[in-house]
N, C-alpha and C positions, 0 to 999 in steps of 0.2 A: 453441431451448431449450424452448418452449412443447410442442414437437412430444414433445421427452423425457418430460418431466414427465408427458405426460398416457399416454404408454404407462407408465411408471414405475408410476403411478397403477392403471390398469387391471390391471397385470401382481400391485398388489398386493390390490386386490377382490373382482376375477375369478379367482383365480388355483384352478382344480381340485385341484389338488393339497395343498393347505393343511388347516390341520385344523379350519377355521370357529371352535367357541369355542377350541379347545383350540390357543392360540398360542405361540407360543416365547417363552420366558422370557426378558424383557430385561431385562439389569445395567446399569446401571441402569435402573427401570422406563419414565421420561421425560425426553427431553432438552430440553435450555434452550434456548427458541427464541434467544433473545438471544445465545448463544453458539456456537449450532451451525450451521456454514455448513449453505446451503441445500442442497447434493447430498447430505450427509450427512442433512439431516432426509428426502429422499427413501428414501435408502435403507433408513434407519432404521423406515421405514412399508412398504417391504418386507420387511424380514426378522421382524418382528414376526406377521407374516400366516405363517411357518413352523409346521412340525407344532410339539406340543408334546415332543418329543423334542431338540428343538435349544436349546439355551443361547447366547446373544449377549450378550459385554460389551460399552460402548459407549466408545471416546474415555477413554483411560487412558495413562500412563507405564509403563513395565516398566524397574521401577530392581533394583538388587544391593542386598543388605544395609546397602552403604556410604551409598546414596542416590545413587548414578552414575545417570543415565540413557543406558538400552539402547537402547531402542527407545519410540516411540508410536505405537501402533497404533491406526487405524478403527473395525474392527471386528473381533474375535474368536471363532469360533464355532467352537461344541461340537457334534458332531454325528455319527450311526452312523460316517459314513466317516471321520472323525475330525477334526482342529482345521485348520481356516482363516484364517488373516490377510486380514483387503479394504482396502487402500486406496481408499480413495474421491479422485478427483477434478472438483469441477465447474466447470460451465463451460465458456470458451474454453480450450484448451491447443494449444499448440504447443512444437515442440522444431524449435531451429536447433544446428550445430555441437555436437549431445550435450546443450547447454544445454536443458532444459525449461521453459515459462513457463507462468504462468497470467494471461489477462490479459481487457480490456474496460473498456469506458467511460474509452479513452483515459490505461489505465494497465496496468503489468504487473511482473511479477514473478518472478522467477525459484526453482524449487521443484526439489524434490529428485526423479529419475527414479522415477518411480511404483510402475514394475518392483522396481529394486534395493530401494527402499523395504521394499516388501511383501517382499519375500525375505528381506533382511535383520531385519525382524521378526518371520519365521516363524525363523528360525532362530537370535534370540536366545531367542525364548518356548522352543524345544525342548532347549537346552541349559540352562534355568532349570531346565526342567522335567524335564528328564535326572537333573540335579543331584540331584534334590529325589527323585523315584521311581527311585531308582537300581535296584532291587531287584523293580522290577514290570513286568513284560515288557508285561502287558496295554498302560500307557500309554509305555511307553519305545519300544516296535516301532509304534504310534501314527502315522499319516501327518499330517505337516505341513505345510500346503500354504498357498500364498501366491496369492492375488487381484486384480484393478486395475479397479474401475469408474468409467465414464466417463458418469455416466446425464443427463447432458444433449446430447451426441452422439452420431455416427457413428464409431468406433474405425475405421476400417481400413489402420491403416501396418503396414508390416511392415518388420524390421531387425533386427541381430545382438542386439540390446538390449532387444526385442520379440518376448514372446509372445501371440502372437494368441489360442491355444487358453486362457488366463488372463482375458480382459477381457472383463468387463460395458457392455455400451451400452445406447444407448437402444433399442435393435432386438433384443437380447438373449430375450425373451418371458421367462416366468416364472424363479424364482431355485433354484427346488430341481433343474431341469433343469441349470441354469445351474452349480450345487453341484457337483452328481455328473459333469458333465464336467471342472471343475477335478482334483475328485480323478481322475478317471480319465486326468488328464494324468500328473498328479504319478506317479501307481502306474506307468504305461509308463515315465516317463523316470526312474524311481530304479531299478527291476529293468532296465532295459536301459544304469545305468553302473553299478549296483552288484552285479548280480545278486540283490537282497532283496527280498522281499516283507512291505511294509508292510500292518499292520492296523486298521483301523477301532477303534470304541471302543465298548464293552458298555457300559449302564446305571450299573454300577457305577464304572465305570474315568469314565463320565461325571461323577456323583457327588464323585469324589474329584479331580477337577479344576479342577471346579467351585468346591467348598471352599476348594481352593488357591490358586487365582484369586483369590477374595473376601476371602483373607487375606494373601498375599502382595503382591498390585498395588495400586499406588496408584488407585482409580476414582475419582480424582477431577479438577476441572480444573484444570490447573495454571496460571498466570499465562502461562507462555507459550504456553498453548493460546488460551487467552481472546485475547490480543494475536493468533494468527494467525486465530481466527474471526471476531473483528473486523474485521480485513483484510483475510476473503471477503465478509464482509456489504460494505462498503463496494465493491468492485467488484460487487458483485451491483446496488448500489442505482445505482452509475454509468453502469451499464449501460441501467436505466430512462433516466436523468436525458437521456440525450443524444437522447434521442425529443424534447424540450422542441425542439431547435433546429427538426424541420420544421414547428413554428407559423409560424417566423418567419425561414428558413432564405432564403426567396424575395428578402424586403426585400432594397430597397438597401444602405441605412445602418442600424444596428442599435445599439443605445447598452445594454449588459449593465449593471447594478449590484446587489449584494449581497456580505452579510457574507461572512465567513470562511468556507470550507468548503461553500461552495453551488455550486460546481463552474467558474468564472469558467474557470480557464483551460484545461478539458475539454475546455467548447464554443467557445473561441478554436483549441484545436486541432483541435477534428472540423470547425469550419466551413470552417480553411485547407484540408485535407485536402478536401474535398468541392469547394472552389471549385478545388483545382489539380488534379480528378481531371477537372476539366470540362474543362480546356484553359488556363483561368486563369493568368499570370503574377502569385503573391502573396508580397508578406511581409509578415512575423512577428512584429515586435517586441513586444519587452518589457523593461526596465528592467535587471532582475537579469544577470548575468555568468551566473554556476552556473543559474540557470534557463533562460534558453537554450539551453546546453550539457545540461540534462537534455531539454529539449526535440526538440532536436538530434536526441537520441542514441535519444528514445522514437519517433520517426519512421522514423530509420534500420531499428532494431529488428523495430519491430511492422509496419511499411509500408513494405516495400520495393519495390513495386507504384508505389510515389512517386518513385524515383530518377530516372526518364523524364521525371517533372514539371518545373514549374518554382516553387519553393517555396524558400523562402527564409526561415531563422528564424535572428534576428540581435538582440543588445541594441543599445538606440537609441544609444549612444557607440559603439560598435564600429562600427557601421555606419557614423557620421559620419564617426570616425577614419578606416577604410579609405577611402572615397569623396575624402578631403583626400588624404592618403597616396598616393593611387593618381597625381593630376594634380600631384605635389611643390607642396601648397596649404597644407601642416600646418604654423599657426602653431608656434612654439617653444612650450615648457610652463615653467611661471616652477617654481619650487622650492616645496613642498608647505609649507615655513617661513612663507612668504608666505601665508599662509592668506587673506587677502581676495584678491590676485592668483589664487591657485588656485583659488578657488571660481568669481572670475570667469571667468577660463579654460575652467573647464566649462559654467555657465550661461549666460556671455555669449558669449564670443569665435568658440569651435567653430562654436555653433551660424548663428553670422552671419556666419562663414567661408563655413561650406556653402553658405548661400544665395546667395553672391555667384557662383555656380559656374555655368557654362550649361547650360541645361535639356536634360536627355533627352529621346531621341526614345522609344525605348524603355521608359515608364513602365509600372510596376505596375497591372495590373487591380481585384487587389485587396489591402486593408489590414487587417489585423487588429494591434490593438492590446493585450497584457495589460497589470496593473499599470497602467491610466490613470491612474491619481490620483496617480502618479508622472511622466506623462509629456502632461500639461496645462497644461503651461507657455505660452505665446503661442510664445516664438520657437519651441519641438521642434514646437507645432504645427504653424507654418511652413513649418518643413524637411519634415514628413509631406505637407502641404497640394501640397509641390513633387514628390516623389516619387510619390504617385497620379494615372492619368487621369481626367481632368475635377475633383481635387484634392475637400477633406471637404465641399465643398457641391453636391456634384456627382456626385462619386467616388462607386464601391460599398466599404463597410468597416464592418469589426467594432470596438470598444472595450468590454472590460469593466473594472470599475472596483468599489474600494472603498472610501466615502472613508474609513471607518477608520483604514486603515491609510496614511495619509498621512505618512509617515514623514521625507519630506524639504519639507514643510511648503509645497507646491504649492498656491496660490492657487486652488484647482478652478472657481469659478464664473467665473472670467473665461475657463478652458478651455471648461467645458460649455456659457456661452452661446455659443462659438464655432463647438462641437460642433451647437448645438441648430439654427442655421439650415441646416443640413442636413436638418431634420427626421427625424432617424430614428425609427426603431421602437424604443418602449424596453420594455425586457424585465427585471423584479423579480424575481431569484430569493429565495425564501426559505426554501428546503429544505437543509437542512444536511447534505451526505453525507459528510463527512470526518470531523469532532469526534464524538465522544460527547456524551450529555447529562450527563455527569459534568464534561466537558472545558469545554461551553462554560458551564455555572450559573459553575461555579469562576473563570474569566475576567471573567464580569460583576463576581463581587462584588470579585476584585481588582483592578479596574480603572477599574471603574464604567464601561466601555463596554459599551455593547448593542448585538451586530450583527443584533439583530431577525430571527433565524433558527431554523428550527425543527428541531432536533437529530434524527435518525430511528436514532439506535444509542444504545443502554442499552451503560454500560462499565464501566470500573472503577473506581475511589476515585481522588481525587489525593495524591500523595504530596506533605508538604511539610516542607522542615526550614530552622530555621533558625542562623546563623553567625555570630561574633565578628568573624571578621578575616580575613583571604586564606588563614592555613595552615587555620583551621577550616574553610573551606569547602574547600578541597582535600579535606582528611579525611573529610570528611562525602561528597564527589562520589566519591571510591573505595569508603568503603562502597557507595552508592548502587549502582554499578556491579557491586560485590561480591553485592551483594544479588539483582541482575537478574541476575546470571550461574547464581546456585542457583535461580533460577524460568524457566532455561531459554530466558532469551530472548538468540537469537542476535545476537551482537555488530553487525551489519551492521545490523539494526532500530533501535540506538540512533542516537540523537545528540545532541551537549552543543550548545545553541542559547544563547548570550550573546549578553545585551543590550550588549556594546561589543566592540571589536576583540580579538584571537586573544592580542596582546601585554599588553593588559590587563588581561583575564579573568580565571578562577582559575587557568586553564594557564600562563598569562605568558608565553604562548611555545614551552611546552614539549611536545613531542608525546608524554609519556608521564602518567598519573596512577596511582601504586601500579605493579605489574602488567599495568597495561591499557595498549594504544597505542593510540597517538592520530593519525587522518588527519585533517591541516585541509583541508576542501574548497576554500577559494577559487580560484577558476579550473580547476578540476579538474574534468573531462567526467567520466560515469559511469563510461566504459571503463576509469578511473583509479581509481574508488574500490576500496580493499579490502575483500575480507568480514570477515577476521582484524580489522580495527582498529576501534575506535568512532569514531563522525564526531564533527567541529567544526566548526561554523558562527557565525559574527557573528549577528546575527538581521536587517540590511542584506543579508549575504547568503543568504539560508536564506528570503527571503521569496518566497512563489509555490509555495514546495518543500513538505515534508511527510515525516515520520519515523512509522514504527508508534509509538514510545517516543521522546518528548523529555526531554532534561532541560533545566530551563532553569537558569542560572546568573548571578551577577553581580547580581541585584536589589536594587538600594540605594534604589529608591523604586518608587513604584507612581502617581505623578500627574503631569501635566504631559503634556511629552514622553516621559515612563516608561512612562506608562500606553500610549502607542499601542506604544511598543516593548514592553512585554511582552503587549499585546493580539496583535501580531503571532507572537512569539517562541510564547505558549502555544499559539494554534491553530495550530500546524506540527504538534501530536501527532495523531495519528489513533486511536489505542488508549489509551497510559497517558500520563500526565503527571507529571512528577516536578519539582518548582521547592525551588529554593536560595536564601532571602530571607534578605539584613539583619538584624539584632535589629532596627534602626532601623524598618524597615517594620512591623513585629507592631501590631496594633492595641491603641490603647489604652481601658481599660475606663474608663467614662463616671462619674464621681462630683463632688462638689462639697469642692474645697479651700477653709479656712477661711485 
């Protein structure tokens, strides 16, 4: 990346060709650091170093009258040889199966073909713009051409779906060369299917597009822009973050702790990742069902260079269960009615089933632990102690932990003095790359927990409304919904995060709210979730996990064990927050009754 940046850089100081004071006019004239991923502020400090002939709008919607939106395009530019769409993309990308992703610091994402993008942008802006100058040949015969850069890489794939002769990299040298070979694609391949020859754009015809532009498009940010530049910044900063592990990457034993959003289970996965690329037989656990399975499936994904390995990511029941299961060892399960029976069944019985089991010869090298402060119990530690060689006083392994979020109210100090005669290396994170500083202030004061962390993204407001009864909150969770859906934020981004079970909730059950569906994730691998539906999650299970947009739901109090539960529930948002509270919860104003 480094490497990009600093040609990017150079290409825009140096650049000869440029017109020194006399720079292209950019719509808007500066962009919001706070909002605007980092490829684009690269590029944006290139195209500004342009003659002053060129007009650039920057990061806008192109809606219809109705307010539909068409397209959102990068960048825009006005120029002799005429109008240009650039997608910008930074970073890691890769494309498997057609699918494109954008991903780093042990997360990724999936985004829309860069190509098809920019084409299709260019080619709603020209039928707007058709629309609108019906009558003026100057800008209707106008060449419209569509762009893809890539300025913190090496572009070079080639495929039915890939135009080479389009992409900016980081090897690309200055951008007005780079200009006039896009268009000089586009002019070959329109006169060679259409037999037409496209024309550039005079002064004037520049002028009055200009105009049109600045009156017709929305140049503003929309809410769903904000949500997905928050979403670059955040892998941009995770990206840093995983540098931290080769301080302490060497250690034996390793003991992680910090709040919300300081990246705990990043470097639980970059570490397994690194110890099973060495030759290492490791697993993975962690608490959660659905985290696992996300886990799972970001390994699968992103590291398939791992399938040779020997790596193993399992939640700490599952793995019991199967290991009982496998030798016909698995006690019977008493009925969930039995509520003291079943709780012991999980906390006590499983776990000292396993134990009675004859030792492997074959034990794990190494251990990595997410979610500790869930799985600190004496006897899980046990079972762990029995599965690693030379076992936690001995053994090489990872555990990161928060006690925050101690949700199922895990005696921690009796674990970690367990932990501690291992002496590991212990590691404070305090960097917050997840939350916004909007996300986590708003947490402290409803909650009254401090996860003593230092937020490094500026975001947006929290939304909050409050409810009567079960149907009010329904009503209110559709608007909500209704509301996100006119700011453009794709349905797959959401999800309703309640603080009690799916049957409870404000859904009760039900997989639809208004007009919108509804995917309940429990037990459900990513390869399952749908992009069309809004997610559901318990906030039990949605822990570890993380939504660009939460909504939180079901808040009938905010202290006790509420507060760690919606401590939890709120940091799952990464961009916006959205909470649904109780009248009951609303604070009361401080006076003296006589």
């Amino acid at each position: 990346m480094i490497a990009g940046i600093s040609a990017l850089k150079n290409e825009c100081y140096n650049n000869p060709e440029s017109g020194g004071d006399n720079m292209a006019k950019m719509i808007p004239s500066q962009y919001k650091p706070d909002t605007t991923s980092y490829g684009e502020q690269q590029i944006f400090h290139a195209l500004e170093k342009l003659p002053d002939t060129y007009t650039v709008f920057h990061s806008y919607s192109l809606n219809s009258h109705t307010g539909k939106l068409f397209a959102e395009i990068d960048f825009v530019i006005l120029c002799p040889q005429g109008v240009l769409c650039l997608e910008v993309k930074g970073g890691h990308i890769k494309c498997q199966d057609r699918q494109w992703h954008s991903y780093g610091g042990g997360s990724s994402r999936p985004i829309e073909n860069p190509f098809t993008q920019a084409q299709t942008a260019a080619m709603a802006l020209y039928h707007a713009v058709q629309d609108y100058f019906r009558t003026n040949r100057s800008i209707v015969n106008a060449c419209f051409a569509s762009g893809v850069a890539f300025p913190d890489i090496s572009f070079n794939e080639r495929g039915p779906e890939i135009r080479p002769e389009i992409v900016y990299d980081k090897n690309s040298g200055n951008f007005l060369s780079y200009i006039e070979k896009v268009f000089a694609f586009w002019q070959q391949e329109l006169r060679q299917r259409f037999d037409f020859e496209l024309t550039g754009l005079s002064d004037s015809a520049c002028f009055q597009l200009e105009k049109y532009l600045c009156h017709d498009f929305d140049i503003v940010y929309t809410v769903g822009t904000r949500v997905d530049q928050v979403e670059k910044e955040t892998i941009r900063l995770t990206e840093d973050q995983r540098q931290i592990l080769n301080y302490v990457a060497q250690n034996p034993r390793i003991l992680i702790t910090g709040g919300a959003g300081t990246g705990k289970t990043i470097l639980c996965l970059e570490q397994a990742q690194r110890r099973a690329r060495s030759g290492d037989k490791v697993l993975f656990l962690c608490y959660n069902h659905n985290l696992s399975f996300h886990l799972h499936h970001r390994v699968k994904v992103q590291s398939p260079d791992l399938a040779d390995c020997d790596l193993h990511v399992c939640a700490f029941y599952k793995y019991i269960l199967q290991a009982l299961a496998e030798g016909n060892h698995l006690p019977p399960q008493p009925p969930q009615s039995d509520r003291e029976a079943f709780d012991c069944y999980w906390l006590e019985v499983l776990p000292q089933t396993f134990l009675t089991l004859p030792e492997e010869d074959d034990k794990y090298d190494f251990l990595v632990i997410d979610e500790g402060q869930d799985l600190l119990d004496p006897l899980m530690l046990q079972c762990m102690n029995k599965l690693l060689k030379g076992g936690l006083f001995s053994g090489r392994w990872l555990v990161a932990m928060d006690p925050q979020q101690n949700l199922y109210r895990t005696d921690l100090e009796i674990g970690l003095s367990f932990l501690r005669r291992g002496n590991p290396t212990i590691l404070n994170l305090e960097d917050n790359y997840r939350n916004t500083k909007e996300i986590i202030q708003y947490t402290i004061e409803s909650t009254g927990i401090d996860p003593r962390v230092n937020p490094l993204i500026q975001g947006l407001e929290i939304r909050e409304d409050y409810y009567e009864n079960v149907e009010d909150q329904r009503i209110k969770l559709v608007k909500a919904l209704e509301q996100l859906k006119k700011e453009y934020i794709p349905l797959a981004s959401i999800c309703i995060v309640s603080l009690t079970s799916f049957d409870k909730s404000v859904l009760q059950g039900k997989l639809r709210a208004g007009k919108f569906l509804i995917q309940d994730l429990t037990d459900l691998s990513p390869e399952q979730w749908d992009p069309e539906r809004v997610k559901f999650s318990s906030v039990f299970r949605f822990k570890g996990m993380e939504s660009p947009v939460v909504i939180v739901t079901d808040v009938t109090d905010t202290k006790d064990d509420y507060a760690t539960r919606c401590y939890t529930a709120m940091t799952r948002a990464k961009a916006l927050l959205w909470v649904l509270k109780h009248e009951s919860t609303k604070p009361q104003p401080y006076g003296i009754n006589f």
